[in-house]
N, CA, C and O atoms as a GROMACS GRO file, in nm:
protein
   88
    1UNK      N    1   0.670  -0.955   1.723
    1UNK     CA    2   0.688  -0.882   1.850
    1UNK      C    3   0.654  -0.733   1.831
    1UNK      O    4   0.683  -0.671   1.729
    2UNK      N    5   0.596  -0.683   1.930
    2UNK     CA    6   0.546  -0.516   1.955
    2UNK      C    7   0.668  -0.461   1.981
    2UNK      O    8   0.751  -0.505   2.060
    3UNK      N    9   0.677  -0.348   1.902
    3UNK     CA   10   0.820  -0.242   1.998
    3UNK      C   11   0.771  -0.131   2.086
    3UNK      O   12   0.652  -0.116   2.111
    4UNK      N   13   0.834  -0.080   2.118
    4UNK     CA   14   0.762   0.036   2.255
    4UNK      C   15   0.707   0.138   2.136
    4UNK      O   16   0.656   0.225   2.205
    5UNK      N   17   0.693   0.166   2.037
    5UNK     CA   18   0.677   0.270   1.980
    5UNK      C   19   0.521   0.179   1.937
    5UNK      O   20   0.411   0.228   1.961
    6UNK      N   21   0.532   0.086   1.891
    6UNK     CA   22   0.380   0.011   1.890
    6UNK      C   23   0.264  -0.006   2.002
    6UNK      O   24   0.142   0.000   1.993
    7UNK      N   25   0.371  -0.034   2.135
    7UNK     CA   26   0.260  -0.015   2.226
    7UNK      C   27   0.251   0.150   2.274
    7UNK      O   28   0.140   0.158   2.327
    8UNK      N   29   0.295   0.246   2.279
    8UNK     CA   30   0.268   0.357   2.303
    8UNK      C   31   0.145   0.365   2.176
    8UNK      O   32   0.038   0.392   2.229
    9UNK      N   33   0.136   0.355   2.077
    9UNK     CA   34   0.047   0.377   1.938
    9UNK      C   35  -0.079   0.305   1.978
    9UNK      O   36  -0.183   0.366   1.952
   10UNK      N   37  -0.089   0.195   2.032
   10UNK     CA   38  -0.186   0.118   2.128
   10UNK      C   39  -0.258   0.181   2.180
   10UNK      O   40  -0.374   0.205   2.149
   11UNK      N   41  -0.173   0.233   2.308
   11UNK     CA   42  -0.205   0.318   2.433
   11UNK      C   43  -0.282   0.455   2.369
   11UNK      O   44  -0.401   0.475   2.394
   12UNK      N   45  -0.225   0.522   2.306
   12UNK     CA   46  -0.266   0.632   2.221
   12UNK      C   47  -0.389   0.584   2.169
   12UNK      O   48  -0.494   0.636   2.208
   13UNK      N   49  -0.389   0.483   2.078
   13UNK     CA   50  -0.583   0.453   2.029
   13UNK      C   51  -0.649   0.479   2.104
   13UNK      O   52  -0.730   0.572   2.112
   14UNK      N   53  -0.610   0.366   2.198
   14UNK     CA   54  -0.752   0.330   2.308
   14UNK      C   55  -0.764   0.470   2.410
   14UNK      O   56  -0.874   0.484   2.462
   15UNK      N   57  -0.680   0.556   2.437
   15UNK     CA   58  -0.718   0.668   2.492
   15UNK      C   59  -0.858   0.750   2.406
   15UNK      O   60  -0.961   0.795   2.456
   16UNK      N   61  -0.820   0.748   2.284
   16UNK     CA   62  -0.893   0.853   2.192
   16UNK      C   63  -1.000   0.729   2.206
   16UNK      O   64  -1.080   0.764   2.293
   17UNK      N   65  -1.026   0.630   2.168
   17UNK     CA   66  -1.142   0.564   2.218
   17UNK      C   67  -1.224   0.552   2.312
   17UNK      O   68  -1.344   0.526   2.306
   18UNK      N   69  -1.160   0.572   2.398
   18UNK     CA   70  -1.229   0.592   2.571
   18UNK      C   71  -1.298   0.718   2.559
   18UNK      O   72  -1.419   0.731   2.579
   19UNK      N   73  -1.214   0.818   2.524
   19UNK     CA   74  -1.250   0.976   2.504
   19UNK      C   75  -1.377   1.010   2.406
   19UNK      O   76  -1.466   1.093   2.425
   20UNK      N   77  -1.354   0.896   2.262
   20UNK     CA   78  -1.502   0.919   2.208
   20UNK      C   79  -1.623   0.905   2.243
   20UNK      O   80  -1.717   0.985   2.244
   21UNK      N   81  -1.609   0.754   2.283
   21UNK     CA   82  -1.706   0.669   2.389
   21UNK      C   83  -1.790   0.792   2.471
   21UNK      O   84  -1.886   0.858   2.433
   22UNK      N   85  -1.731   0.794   2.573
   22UNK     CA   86  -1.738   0.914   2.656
   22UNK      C   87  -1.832   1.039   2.605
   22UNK      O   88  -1.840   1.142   2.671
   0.00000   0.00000   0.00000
């Protein structure tokens, strides 16, 4: 199971991913 501190760390990747992409 994910804890909120895993999916915030998630959320956080894929931001900086979107942002590289970009």
């Amino acid at each position: 199971m994910t804890t909120g501190s895993d999916v915030d760390r998630i959320i956080d990747n894929a931001r900086h991913h979107a942002v590289s992409r970009v």
